[in-house]
C-alpha positions in Angstrom: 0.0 0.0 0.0 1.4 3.6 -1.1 1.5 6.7 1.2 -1.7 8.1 -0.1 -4.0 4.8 -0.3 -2.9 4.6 3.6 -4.1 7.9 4.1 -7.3 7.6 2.4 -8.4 4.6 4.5 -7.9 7.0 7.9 -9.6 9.8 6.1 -10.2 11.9 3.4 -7.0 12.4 1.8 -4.3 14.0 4.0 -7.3 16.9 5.7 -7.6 13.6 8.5 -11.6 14.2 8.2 -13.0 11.0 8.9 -16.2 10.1 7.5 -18.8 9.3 10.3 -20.5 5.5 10.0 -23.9 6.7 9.6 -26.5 3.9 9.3 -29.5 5.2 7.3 -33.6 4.0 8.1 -36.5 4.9 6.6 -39.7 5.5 7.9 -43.5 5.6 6.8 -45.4 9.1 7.1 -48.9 9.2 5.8 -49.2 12.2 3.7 -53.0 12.2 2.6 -56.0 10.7 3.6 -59.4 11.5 1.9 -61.9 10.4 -0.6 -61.3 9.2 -4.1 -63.1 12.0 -6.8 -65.2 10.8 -9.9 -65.9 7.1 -8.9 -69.2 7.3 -10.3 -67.2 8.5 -14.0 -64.8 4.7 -13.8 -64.9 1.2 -12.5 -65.9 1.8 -9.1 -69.0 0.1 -8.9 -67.9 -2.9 -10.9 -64.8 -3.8 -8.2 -66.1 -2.4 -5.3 -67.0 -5.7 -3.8 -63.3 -6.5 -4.5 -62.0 -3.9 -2.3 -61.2 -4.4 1.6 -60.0 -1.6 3.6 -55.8 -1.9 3.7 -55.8 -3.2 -0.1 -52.7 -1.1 -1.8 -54.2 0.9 -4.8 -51.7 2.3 -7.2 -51.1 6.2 -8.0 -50.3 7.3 -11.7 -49.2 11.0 -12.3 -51.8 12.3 -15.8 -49.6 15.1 -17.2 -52.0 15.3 -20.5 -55.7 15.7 -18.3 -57.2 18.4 -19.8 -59.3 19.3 -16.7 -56.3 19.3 -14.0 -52.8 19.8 -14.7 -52.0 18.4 -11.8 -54.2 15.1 -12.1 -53.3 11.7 -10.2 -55.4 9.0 -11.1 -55.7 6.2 -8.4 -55.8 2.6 -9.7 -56.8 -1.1 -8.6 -54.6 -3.6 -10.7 -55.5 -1.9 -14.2 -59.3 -0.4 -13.0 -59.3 3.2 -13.0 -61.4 4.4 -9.8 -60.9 7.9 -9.9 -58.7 10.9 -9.0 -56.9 12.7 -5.8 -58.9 15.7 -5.3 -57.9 18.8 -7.5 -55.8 21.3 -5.2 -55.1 18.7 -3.1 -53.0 17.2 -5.2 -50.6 19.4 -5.8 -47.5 18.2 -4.2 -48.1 14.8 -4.7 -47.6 15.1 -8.3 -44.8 17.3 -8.5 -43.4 14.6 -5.9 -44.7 11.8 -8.5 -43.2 14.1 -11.6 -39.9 13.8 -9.0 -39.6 9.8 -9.0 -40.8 9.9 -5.1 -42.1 6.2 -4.5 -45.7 6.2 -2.6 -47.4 3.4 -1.2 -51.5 4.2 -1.6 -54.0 2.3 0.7 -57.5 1.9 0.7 -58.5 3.5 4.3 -62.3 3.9 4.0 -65.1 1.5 2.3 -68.3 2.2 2.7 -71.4 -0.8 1.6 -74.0 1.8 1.1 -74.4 2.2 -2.9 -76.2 5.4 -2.1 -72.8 6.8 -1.2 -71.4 6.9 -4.4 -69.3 10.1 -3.9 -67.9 9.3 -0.9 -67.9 5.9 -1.1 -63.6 5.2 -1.1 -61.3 7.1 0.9 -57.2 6.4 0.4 -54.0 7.0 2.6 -50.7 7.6 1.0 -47.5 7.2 2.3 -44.1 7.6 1.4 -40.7 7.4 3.6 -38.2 9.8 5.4 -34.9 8.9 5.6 -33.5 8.9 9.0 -29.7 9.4 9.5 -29.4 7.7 12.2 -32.1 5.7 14.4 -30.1 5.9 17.7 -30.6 9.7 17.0 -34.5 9.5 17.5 -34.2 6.5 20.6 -32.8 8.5 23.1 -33.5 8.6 26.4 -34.1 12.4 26.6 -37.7 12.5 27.0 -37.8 10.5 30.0 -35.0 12.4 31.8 -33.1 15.5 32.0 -30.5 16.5 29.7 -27.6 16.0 32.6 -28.9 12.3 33.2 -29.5 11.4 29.8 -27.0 8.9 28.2 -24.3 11.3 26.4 -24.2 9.9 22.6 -23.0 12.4 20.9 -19.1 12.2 23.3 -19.5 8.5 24.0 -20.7 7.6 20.5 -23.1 5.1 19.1 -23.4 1.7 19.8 -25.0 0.3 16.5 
């Protein structure tokens, strides 16, 4: 090994930064939670009696929808059940446009075919990345800051 490969496995060339070992998580957040628009337009009342509450339902961004330019269509397999609710759907489509992955849940079902429009509501989640998960499971919220266990001078255990 040559003088500068040594040095690069302590650091980062000859400045002696080290990099820190960082462990990376992810976490769910639900992001949206309300009713599907236009089921009464698609194939909601063929496949409704296919639908439980939990079942994963599929998001597709619709660049070319005349009506909304910001239009997400919400999908069961390859039936079409409706739309995210214009203005509400703002960010998620930039964040679809963006290649951020979303996992899209059925949270609400109601029997009654009287309630048409408000017959499907969704939740949609997507992860954070964490940095570290000893960051978040710390022992600060039980006691006080002088009694707490010291990670950031003793260091983490992972």
């Amino acid at each position: 090994m040559n003088r500068l490969d040594f040095f690069r496995t302590l650091g980062l060339g000859t400045t002696g930064l080290i990099i820190p070992n960082t462990t990376w998580s992810q976490k769910p957040v639900k992001i949206y939670d309300n009713y599907v628009k236009g089921l009464t337009h698609y194939q909601f009342g063929k496949i409704r009696n296919q639908l439980v509450v939990g079942q994963e339902l599929v998001l597709n961004r619709e660049i070319k929808n005349y009506y909304d330019s910001f239009a997400v269509e919400v999908f069961f397999g390859s039936h079409k059940l409706g739309y995210l609710a214009a203005y509400e759907n703002i960010a998620i489509a930039n964040m679809l446009e963006q290649g951020v992955n979303f996992k899209a849940f059925v949270s609400k079902l109601t029997s009654n075919p009287d309630q048409v429009f408000d017959g499907l509501a969704i939740e949609i989640y997507t992860n954070i990345i964490l940095e570290n998960p000893k960051i978040i499971e710390t022992d600060l919220l039980g006691k006080r800051a002088d009694d707490a266990h010291d990670q950031y001078r003793k260091g983490f255990s992972l």
